[in-house]
C-alpha positions in Angstrom: 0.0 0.0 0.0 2.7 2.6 1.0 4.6 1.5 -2.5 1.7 2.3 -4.3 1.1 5.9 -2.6 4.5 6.9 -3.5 4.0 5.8 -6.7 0.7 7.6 -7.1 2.5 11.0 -6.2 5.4 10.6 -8.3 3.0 10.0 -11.0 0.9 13.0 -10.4 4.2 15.5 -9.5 5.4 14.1 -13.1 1.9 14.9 -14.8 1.4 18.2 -13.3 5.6 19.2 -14.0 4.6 18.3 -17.9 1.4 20.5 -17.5 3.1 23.3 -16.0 5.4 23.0 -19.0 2.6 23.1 -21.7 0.9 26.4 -19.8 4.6 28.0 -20.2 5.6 27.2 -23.5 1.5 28.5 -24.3 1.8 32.1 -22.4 5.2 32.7 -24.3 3.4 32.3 -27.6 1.1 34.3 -26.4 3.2 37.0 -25.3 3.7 36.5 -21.5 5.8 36.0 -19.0 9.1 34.1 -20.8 10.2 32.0 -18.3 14.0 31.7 -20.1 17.0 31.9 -18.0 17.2 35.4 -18.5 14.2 36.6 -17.2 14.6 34.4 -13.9 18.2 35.4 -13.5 16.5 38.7 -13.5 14.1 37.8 -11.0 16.0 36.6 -8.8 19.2 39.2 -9.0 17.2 42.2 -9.5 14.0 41.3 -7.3 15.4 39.0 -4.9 12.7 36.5 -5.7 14.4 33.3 -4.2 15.2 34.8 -1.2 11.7 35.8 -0.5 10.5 32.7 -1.3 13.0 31.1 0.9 12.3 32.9 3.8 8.6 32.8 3.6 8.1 36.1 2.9 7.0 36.1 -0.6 3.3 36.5 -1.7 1.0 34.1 -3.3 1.8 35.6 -6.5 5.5 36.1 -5.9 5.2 32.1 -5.1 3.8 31.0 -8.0 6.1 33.3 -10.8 8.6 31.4 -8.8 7.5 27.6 -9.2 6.4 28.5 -12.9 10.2 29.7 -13.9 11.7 26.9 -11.7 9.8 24.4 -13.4 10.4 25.8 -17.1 14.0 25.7 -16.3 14.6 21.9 -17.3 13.1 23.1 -20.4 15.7 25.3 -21.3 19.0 25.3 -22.5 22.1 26.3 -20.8 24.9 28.6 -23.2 27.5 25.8 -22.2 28.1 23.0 -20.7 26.7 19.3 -20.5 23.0 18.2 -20.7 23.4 15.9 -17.8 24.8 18.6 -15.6 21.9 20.5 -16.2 19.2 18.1 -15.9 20.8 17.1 -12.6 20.8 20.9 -10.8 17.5 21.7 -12.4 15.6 18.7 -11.5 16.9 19.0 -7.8 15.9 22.6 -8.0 12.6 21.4 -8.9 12.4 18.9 -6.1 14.0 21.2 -3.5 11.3 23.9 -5.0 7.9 21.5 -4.7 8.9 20.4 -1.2 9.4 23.7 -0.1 5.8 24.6 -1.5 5.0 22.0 0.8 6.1 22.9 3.8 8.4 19.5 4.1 10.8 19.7 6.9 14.3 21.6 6.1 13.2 22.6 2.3 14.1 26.1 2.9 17.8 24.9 3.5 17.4 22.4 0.8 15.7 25.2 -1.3 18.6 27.8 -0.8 21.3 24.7 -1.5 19.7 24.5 -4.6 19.5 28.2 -5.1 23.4 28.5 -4.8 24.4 30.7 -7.6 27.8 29.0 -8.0 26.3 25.6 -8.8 24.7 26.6 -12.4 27.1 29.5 -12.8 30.6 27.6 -12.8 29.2 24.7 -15.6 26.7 26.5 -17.4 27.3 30.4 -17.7 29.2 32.0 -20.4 31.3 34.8 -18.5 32.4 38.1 -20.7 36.5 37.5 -21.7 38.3 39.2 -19.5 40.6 42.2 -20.8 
């Protein structure tokens, strides 16, 4: 019974991650929010919206802009660096993300390990040459 329930809500996180995709990939072509890298590096450098969700202190709203860019970041691809590295930190971004929605136990540290800039940056970012 308890292999079954964990089944059942693997199967349903799954579903609703691919929904969540479709409704992103559907507002962009309709002219809404992009949820590229981009626009959440912008989020979250310019409007600190990790940290607010981290610390509980973000609104509904704040909340959910957050979950939908976190979960159309698998979707994306990085400027360098190898598909496996980035389906490994996004999926546990994901993970650490949905638990924190949650309210499981330690997500918020979880949620901030994820969160750690130097992860993503030091694989997948493209740094200006330096003169």
């Amino acid at each position: 019974m308890k292999r079954s329930f964990i089944f059942a809500i693997l199967f349903l996180t799954g579903i609703a991650t691919i929904f969540a995709a479709a409704n992103v990939t559907k507002a962009t072509a309709r002219g809404k929010q992009s949820y590229d890298i981009e626009s959440f590096m912008h989020a979250v450098k310019d409007d600190g919206l990790h940290t607010k969700v981290i610390k509980g202190e973000a609104t509904r709203k704040e909340q959910k802009l957050f979950s939908a860019f976190v979960n159309a970041m698998p979707n994306n691809t990085p400027p360098k660096g190898t598909a496996e590295s980035w389906a490994a930190l996004t999926s546990a971004l994901v993970q650490a993300t949905a638990n924190h929605r949650k309210g499981v136990t330690g997500s918020s540290e979880a949620l901030a390990a994820a969160m750690t800039c130097k992860a993503c940056h030091e694989n997948h970012k493209v740094y200006p040459p330096k003169e």
